[in-house]
Residue, then its C-alpha position, 0 to 999 in steps of 0.5 A: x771220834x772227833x776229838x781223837x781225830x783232832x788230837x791226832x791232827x794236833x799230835x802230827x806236829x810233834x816229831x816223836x809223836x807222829x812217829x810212834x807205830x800206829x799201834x802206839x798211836x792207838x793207845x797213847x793218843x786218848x791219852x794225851x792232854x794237851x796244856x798251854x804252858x806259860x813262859x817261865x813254868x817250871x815243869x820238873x825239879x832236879x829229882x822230882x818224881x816224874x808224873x807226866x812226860x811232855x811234847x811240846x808242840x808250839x813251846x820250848x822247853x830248856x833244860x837247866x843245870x842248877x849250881x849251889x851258888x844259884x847260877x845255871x847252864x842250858x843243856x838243851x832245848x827241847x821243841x816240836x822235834x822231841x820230849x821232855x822226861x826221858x828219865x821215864x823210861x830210862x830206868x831214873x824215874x826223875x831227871x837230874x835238872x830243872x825243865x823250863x819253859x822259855x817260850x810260851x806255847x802248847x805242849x801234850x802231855x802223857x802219864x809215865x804209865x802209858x809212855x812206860x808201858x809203850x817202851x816196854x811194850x813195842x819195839x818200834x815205840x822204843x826204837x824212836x824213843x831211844x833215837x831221840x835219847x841219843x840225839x839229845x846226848x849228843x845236843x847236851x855233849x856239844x852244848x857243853x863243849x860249846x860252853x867250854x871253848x867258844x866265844x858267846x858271840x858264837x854261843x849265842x848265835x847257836x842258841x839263836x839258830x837252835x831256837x828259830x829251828x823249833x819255831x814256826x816263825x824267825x823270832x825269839x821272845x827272850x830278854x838278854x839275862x834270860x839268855x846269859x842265864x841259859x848260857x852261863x855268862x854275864x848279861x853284860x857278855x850277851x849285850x856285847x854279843x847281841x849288839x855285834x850280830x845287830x850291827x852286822x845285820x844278822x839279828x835285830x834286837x828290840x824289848x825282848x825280842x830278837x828277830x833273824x833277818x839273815x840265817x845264812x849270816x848268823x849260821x857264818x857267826x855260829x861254831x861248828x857245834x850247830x852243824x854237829x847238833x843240826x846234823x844228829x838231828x836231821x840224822x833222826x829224821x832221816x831214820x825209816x821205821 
């Protein structure tokens, strides 16, 4: 009994989890493991068969569209607010890109199984797990835009935001190439980017770690593309059962 009321506590920082319909949370919950899921752990392949579905709790996890010629582009990062592996449910059985972890932590994970059979099972379960798909479309679709049309000073304060908004603290340990990596652009382009938000005492970076001393200044340097995915999100939470 006590390690059920532990994972129940433990569940309560996941946005998705907590919630689920108690019903949901009866039969899903003993079911959860929770993993510590190091920086750089590759979660799923592009097509891989989906095993497990994961909730990150005190992780982040990008998801990354891989190109033939090797070079990749973030279409999401996923925190405490969702999950990763809604081909689970929605019919693919895999996903199309590559799950990563870019910053270390924990994470729960569920086998397909038991989030299937809850989707399938419990209209509430699904409408909470159909909101969330909807709101990452929406993150994947202005990420995409972003990418497209703004600068990677804008980009990055995006990424920057995005981050610190799924994270207990106002840090991100991430180097710079593994930032151009995410975002599709040369290192060298997010050196110039980091060194601008630096001088103009938004950010301070230092040894992979990049710390916001000013929000309100770094949301200034951003585009309207983080308002649009704050707002879908926010949107989520203002959702009643």
């Amino acid at each position: 009994m006590e390690a059920v009321i532990e994972i129940h506590n433990q569940a309560k920082a996941n946005k998705i989890l907590i919630r689920l319909p108690q019903g949901s949370q009866r039969r899903v919950f003993p079911l959860l493991r929770s993993f510590e899921l190091p920086l750089g752990a590759v979660l799923f392949e592009p097509g891989q068969k989906l095993e497990g579905v994961y909730f990150p709790v005190t992780s982040l996890i990008s998801q990354v569209y891989l190109m033939r010629d090797g070079q990749s582009t973030e279409l999401s990062l996923v925190g405490s607010e969702g999950l990763v592996g809604i081909g689970s449910f929605l019919g693919g059985g895999s996903m199309p890109f590559r799950s990563v972890v870019q910053g270390a932590g924990t994470a729960f994970r569920l086998p397909v199984d038991a989030i299937l059979n809850e989707f399938e099972r419990e209209p509430g379960t699904r409408k909470v797990l159909l909101r969330y798909t909807q709101a990452l479309i929406t993150n994947i679709a202005q990420s995409a835009a972003c990418n497209r049309h703004h600068s990677i000073e804008q980009q990055l304060s995006r990424w920057l935001l995005i981050s610190i908004d799924r994270l207990p603290a106002n840090e991100v340990t991430m180097t710079q190439e593994l930032i151009a990596n995410m975002l599709g652009v040369r290192r060298e382009g997010v050196t110039k980017a980091a060194g601008r938000l630096q001088l103009a005492g938004v950010i301070r970076y230092k040894r992979g770690h990049i710390e916001i001393l000013d929000r309100p200044g770094l949301e200034a340097f951003a585009c309207e593309c983080y308002e649009v995915v704050k707002r879908e999100m926010e949107r989520l939470d203002s959702f009643s059962d």
